[in-house]
Structures are given as structure tokens and as C-alpha cells.
Backbone as XML, in Angstrom:
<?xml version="1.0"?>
<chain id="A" units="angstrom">
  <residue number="1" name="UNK">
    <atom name="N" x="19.269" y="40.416" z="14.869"/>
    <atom name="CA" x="17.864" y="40.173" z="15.112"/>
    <atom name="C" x="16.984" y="40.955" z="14.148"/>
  </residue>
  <residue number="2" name="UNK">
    <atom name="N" x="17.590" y="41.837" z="13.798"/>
    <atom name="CA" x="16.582" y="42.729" z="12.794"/>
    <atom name="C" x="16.654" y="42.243" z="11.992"/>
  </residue>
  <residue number="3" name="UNK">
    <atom name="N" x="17.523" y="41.310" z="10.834"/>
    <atom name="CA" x="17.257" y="40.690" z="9.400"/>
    <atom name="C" x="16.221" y="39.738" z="10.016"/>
  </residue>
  <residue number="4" name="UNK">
    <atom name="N" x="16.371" y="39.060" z="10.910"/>
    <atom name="CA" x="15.148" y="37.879" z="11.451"/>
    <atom name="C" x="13.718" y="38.521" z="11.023"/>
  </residue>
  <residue number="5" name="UNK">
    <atom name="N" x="13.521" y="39.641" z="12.294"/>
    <atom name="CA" x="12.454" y="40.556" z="11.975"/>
    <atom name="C" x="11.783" y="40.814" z="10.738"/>
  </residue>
  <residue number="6" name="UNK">
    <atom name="N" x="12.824" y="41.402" z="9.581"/>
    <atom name="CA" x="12.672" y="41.756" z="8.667"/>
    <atom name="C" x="12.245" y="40.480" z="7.873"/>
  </residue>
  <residue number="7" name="UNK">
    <atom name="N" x="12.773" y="39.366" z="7.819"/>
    <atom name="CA" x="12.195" y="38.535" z="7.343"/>
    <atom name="C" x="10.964" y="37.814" z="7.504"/>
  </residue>
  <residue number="8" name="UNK">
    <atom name="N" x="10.522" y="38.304" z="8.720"/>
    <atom name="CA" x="9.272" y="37.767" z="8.907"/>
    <atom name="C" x="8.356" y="38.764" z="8.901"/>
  </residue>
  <residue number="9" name="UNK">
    <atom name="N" x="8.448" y="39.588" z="8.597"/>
    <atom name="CA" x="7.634" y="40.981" z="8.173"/>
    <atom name="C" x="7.336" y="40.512" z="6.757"/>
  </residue>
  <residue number="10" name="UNK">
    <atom name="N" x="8.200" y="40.496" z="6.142"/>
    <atom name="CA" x="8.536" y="40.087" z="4.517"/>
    <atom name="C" x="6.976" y="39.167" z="4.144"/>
  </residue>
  <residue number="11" name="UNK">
    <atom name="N" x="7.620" y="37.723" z="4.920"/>
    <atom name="CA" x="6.509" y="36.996" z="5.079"/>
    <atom name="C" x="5.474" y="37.366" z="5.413"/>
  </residue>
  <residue number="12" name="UNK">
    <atom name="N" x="4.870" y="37.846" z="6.437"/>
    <atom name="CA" x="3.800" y="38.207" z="6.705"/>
    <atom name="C" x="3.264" y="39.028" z="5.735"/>
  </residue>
  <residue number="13" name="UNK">
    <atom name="N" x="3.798" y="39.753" z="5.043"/>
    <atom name="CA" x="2.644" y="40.600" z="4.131"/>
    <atom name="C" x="2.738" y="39.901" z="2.727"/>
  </residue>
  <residue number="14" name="UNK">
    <atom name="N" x="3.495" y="38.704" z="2.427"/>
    <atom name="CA" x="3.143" y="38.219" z="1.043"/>
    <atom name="C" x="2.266" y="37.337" z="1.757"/>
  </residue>
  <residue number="15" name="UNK">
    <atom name="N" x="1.801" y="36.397" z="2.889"/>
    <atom name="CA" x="0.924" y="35.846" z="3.108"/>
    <atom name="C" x="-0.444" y="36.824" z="3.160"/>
  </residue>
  <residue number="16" name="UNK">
    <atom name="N" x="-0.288" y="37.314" z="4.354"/>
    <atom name="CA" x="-1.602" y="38.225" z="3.827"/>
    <atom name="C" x="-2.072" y="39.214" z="3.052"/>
  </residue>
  <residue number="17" name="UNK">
    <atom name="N" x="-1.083" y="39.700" z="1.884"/>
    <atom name="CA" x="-1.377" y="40.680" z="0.739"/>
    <atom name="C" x="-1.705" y="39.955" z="-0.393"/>
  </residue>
  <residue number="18" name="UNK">
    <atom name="N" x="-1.256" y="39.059" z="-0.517"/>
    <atom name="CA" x="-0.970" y="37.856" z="-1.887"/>
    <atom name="C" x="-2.203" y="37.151" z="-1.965"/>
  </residue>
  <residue number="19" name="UNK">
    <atom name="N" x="-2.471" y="37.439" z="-3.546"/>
    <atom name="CA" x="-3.794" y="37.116" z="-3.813"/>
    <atom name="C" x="-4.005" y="35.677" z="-4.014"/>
  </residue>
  <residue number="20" name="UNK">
    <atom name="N" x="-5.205" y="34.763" z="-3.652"/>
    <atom name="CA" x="-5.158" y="33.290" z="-3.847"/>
    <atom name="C" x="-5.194" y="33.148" z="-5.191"/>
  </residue>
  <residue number="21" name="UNK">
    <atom name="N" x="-4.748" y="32.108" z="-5.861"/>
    <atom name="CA" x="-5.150" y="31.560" z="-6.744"/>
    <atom name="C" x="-6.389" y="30.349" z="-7.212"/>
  </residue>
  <residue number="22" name="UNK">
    <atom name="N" x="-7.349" y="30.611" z="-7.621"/>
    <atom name="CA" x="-8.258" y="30.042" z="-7.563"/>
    <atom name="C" x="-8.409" y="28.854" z="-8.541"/>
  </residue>
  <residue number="23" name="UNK">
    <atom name="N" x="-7.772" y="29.376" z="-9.821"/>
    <atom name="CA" x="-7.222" y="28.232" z="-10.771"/>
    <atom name="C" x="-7.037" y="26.653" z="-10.299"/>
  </residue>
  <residue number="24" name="UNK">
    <atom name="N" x="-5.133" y="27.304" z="-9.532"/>
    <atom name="CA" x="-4.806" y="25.924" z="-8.869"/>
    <atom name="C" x="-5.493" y="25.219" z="-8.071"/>
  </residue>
  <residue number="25" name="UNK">
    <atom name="N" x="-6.080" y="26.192" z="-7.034"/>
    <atom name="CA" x="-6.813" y="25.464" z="-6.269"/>
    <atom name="C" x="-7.469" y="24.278" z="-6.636"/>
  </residue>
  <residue number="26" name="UNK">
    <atom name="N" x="-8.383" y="25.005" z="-7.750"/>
    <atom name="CA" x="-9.428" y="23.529" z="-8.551"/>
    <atom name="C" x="-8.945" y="22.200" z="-9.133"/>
  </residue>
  <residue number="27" name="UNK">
    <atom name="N" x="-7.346" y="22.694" z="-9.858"/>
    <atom name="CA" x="-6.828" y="21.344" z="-10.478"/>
    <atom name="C" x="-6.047" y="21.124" z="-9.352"/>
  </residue>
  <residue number="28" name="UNK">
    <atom name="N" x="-6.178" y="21.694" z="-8.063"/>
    <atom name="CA" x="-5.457" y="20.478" z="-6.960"/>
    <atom name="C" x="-6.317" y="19.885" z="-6.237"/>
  </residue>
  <residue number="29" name="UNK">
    <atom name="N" x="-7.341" y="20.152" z="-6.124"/>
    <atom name="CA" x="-8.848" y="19.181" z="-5.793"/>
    <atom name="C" x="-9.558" y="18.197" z="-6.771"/>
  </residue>
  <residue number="30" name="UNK">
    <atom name="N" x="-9.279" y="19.010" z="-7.732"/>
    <atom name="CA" x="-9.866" y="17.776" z="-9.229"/>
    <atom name="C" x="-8.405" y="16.378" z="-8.803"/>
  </residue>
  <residue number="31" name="UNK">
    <atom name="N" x="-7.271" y="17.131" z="-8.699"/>
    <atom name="CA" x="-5.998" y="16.043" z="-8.639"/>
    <atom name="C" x="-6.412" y="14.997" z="-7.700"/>
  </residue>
  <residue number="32" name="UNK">
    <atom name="N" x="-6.913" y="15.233" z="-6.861"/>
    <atom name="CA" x="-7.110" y="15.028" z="-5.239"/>
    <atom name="C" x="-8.029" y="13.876" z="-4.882"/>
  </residue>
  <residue number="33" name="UNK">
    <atom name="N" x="-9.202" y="14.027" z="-5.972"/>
    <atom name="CA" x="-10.294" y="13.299" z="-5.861"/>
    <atom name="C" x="-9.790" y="12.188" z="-6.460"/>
  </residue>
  <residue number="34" name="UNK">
    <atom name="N" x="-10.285" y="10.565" z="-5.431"/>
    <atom name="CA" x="-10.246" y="9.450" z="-5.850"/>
    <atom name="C" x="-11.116" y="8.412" z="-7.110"/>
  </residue>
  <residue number="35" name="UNK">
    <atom name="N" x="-10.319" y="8.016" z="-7.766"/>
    <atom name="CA" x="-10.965" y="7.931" z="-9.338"/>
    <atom name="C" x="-11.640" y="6.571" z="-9.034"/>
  </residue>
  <residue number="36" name="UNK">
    <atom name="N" x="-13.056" y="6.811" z="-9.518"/>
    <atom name="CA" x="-14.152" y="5.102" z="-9.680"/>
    <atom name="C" x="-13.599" y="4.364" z="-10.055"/>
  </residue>
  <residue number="37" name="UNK">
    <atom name="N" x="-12.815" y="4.027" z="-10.665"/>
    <atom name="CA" x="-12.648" y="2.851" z="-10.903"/>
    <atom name="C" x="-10.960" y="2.201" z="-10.611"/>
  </residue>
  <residue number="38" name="UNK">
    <atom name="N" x="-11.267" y="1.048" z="-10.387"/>
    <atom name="CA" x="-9.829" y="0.115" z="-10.455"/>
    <atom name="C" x="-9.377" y="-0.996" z="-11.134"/>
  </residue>
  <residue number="39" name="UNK">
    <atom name="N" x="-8.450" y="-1.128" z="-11.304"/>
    <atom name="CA" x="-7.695" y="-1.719" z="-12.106"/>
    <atom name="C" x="-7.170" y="-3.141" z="-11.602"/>
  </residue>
  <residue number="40" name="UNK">
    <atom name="N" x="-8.020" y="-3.924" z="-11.615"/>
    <atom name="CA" x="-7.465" y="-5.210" z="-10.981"/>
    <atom name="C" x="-7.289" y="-6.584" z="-12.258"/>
  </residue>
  <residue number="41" name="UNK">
    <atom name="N" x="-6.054" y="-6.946" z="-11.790"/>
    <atom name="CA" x="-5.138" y="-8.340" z="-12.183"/>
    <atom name="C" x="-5.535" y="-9.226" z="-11.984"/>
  </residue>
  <residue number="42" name="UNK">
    <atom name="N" x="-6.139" y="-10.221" z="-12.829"/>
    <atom name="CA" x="-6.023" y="-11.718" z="-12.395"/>
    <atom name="C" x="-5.136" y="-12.547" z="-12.693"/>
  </residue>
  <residue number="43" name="UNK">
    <atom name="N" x="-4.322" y="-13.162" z="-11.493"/>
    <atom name="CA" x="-3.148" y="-14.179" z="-12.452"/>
    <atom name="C" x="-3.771" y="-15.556" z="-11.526"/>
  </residue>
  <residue number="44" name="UNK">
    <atom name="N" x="-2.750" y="-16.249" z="-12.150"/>
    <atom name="CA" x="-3.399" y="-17.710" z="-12.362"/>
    <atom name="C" x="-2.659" y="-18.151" z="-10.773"/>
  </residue>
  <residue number="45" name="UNK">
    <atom name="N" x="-1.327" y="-17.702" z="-10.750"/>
    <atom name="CA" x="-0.381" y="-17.996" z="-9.298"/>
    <atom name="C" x="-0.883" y="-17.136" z="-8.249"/>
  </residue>
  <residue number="46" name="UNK">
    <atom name="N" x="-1.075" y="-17.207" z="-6.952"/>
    <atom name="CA" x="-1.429" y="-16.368" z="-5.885"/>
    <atom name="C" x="-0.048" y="-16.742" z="-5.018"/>
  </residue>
  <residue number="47" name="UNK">
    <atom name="N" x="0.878" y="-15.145" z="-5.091"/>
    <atom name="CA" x="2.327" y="-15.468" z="-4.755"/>
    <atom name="C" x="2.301" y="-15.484" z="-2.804"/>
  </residue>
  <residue number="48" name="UNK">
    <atom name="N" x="0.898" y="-15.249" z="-2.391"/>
    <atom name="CA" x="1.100" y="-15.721" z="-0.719"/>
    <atom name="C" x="1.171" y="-17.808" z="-1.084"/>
  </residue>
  <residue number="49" name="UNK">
    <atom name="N" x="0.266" y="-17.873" z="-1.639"/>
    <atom name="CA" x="0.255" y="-19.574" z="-1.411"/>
    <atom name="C" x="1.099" y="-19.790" z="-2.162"/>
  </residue>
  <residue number="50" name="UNK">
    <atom name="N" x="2.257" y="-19.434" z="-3.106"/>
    <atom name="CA" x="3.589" y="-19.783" z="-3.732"/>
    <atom name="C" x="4.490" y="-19.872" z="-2.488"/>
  </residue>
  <residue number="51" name="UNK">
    <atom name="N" x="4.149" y="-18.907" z="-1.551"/>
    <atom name="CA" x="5.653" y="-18.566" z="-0.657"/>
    <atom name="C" x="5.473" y="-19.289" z="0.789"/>
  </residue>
  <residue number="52" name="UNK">
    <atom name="N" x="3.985" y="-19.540" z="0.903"/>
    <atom name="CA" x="3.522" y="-20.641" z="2.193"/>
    <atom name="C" x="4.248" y="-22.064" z="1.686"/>
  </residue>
  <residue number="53" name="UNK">
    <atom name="N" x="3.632" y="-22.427" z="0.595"/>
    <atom name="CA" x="4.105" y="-23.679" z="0.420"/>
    <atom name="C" x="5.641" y="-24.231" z="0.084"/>
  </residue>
  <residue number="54" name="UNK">
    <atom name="N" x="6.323" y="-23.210" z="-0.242"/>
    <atom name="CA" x="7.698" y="-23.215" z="-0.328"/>
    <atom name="C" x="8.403" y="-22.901" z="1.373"/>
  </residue>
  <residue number="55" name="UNK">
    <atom name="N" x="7.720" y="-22.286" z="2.057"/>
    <atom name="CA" x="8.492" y="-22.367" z="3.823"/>
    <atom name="C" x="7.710" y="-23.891" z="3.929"/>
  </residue>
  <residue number="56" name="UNK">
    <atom name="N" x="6.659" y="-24.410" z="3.875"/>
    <atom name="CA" x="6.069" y="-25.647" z="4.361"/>
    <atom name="C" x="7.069" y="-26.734" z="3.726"/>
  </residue>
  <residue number="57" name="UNK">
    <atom name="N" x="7.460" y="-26.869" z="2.891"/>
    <atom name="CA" x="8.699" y="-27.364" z="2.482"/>
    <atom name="C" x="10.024" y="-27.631" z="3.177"/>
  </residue>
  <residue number="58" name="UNK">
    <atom name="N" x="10.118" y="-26.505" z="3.942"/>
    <atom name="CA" x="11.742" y="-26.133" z="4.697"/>
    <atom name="C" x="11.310" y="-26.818" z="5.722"/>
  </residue>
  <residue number="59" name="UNK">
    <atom name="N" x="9.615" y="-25.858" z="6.616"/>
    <atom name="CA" x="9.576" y="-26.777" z="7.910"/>
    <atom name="C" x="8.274" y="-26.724" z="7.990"/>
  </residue>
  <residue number="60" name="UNK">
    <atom name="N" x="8.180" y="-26.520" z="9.591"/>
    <atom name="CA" x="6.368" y="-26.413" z="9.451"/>
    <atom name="C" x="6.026" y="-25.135" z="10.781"/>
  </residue>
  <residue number="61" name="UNK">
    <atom name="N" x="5.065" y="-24.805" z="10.387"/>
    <atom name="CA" x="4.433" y="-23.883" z="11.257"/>
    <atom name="C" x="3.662" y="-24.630" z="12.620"/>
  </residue>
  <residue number="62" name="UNK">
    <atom name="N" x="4.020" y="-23.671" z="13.849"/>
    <atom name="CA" x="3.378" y="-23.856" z="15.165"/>
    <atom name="C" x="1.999" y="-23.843" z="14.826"/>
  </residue>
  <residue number="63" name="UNK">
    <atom name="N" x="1.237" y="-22.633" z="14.712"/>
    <atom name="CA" x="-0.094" y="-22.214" z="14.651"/>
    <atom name="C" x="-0.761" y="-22.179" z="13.350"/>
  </residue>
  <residue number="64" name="UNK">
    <atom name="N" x="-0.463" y="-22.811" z="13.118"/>
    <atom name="CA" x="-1.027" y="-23.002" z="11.250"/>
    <atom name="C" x="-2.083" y="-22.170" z="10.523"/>
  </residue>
  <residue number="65" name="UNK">
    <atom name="N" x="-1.284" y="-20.877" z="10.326"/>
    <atom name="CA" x="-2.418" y="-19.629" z="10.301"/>
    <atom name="C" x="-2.813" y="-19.155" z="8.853"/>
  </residue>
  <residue number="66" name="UNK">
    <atom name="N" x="-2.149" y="-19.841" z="8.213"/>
    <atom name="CA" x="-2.518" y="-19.417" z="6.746"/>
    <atom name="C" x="-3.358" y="-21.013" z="6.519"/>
  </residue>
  <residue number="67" name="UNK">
    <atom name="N" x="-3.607" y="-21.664" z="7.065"/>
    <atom name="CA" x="-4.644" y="-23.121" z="6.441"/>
    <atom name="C" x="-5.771" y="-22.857" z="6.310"/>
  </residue>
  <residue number="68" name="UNK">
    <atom name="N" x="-6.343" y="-21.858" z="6.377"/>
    <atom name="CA" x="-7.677" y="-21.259" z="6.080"/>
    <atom name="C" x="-7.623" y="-20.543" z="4.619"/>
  </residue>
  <residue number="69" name="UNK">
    <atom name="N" x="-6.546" y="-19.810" z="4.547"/>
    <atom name="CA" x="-5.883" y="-18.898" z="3.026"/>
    <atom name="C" x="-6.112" y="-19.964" z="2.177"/>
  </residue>
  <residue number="70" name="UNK">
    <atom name="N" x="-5.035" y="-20.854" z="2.183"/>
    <atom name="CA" x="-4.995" y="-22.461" z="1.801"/>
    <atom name="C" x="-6.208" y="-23.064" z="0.874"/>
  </residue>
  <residue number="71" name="UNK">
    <atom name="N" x="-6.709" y="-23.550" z="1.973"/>
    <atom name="CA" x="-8.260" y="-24.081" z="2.076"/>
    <atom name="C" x="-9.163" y="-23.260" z="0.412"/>
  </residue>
  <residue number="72" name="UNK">
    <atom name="N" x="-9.321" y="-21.461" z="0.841"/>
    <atom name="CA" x="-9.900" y="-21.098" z="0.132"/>
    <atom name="C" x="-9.205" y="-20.722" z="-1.244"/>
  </residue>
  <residue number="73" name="UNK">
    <atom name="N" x="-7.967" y="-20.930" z="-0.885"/>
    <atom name="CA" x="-7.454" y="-20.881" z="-2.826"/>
    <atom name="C" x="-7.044" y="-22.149" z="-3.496"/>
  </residue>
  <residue number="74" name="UNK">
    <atom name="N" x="-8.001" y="-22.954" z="-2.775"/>
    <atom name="CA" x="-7.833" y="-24.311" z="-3.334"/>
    <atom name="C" x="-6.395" y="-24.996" z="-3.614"/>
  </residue>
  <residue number="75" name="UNK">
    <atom name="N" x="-5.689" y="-24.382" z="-2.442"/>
    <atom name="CA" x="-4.449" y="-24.828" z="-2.873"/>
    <atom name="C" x="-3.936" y="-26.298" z="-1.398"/>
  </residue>
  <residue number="76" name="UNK">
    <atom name="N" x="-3.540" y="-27.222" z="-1.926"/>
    <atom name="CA" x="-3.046" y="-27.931" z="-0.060"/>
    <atom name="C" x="-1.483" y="-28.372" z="-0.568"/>
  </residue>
  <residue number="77" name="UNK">
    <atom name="N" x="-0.926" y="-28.499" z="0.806"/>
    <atom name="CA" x="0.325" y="-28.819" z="0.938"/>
    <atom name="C" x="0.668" y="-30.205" z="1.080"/>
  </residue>
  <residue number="78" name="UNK">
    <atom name="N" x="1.642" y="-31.293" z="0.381"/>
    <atom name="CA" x="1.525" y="-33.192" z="0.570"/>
    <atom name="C" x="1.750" y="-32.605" z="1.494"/>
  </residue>
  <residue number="79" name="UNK">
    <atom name="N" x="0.839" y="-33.891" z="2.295"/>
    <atom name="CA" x="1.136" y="-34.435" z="3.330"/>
    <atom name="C" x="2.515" y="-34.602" z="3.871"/>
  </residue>
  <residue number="80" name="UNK">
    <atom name="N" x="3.112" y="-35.171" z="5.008"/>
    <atom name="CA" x="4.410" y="-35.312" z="5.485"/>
    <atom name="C" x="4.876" y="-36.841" z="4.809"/>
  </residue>
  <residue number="81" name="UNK">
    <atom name="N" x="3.778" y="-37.896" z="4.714"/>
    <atom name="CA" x="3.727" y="-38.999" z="4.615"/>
    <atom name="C" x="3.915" y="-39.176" z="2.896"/>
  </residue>
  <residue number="82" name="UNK">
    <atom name="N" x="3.266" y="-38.317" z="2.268"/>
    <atom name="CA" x="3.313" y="-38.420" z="0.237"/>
    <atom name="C" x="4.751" y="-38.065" z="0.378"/>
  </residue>
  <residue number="83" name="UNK">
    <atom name="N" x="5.501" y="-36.588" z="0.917"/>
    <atom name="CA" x="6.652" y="-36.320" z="0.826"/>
    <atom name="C" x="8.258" y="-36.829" z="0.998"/>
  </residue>
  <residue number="84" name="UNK">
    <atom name="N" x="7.960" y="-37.797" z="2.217"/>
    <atom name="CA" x="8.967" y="-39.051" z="2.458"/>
    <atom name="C" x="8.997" y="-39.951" z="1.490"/>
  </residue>
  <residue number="85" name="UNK">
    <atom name="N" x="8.235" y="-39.892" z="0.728"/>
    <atom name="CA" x="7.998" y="-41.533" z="-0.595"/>
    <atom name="C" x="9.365" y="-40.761" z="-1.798"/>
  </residue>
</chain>
């Protein structure tokens, strides 16, 4: 029990004897802070309506919850009726 002791004695006085560093501190808050600007991609494929219309293929959905997604990326799925031809 006394090396225990001793080790936490140890600790205790490099925590509270040990001087901060004020340096790091700053380049770990400068690190920290979220940068203005972003970096955004435009591609021509939108891989949710690649991967809807490839399951709409296999089968079909109960609640048809991406036909709104759909709708606004100008993308639609044939019909059942174009697809039988």
C-alpha cells in the first residue's frame, strides 16, 4: 500500500507544483477553433438517387420515402409499365 501512496503523492505534487504551459495552451485553442470556410464538391451523380433507383429496380418500397428526394433532384424512376416493354 505504501508504493500506491507514494505514487499518488508523486502525482499530486507534479500536478500542483508543475508549471502550466501557456504556449501550448494557445496552439491547442488556435487547433481547436472551427475554420470559415468549406470545401464543398459538386458532382454531376447524387449517389443516394444512384442507390434508390438501383433497389427500385430489385423491388419496391412500402412507404415511398425517398419520392420527395427524387422529385427534387430531378431524378424519376420508369414506371412499372415502360419497364415490362
Amino acid at each position: 500500500m505504501s508504493e500506491k501512496d507514494d505514487l499518488e503523492r508523486k502525482l499530486s505534487e507534479m500536478l500542483v507544483d508543475g508549471e502550466m504551459e501557456q504556449g501550448d495552451r494557445t496552439a491547442k485553442e488556435i487547433r481547436e477553433i472551427s475554420p470559415k470556410y468549406e470545401i464543398r464538391i459538386q458532382t454531376t451523380l447524387d449517389p443516394i438517387v444512384e442507390e434508390t433507383l438501383r433497389y427500385r429496380k430489385i423491388g419496391y418500397e412500402l412507404d415511398d420515402r425517398y419520392d420527395k428526394y427524387l422529385e427534387r433532384a430531378g431524378q424519376k424512376l420508369e414506371s412499372d409499365e415502360d419497364s415490362d416493354k
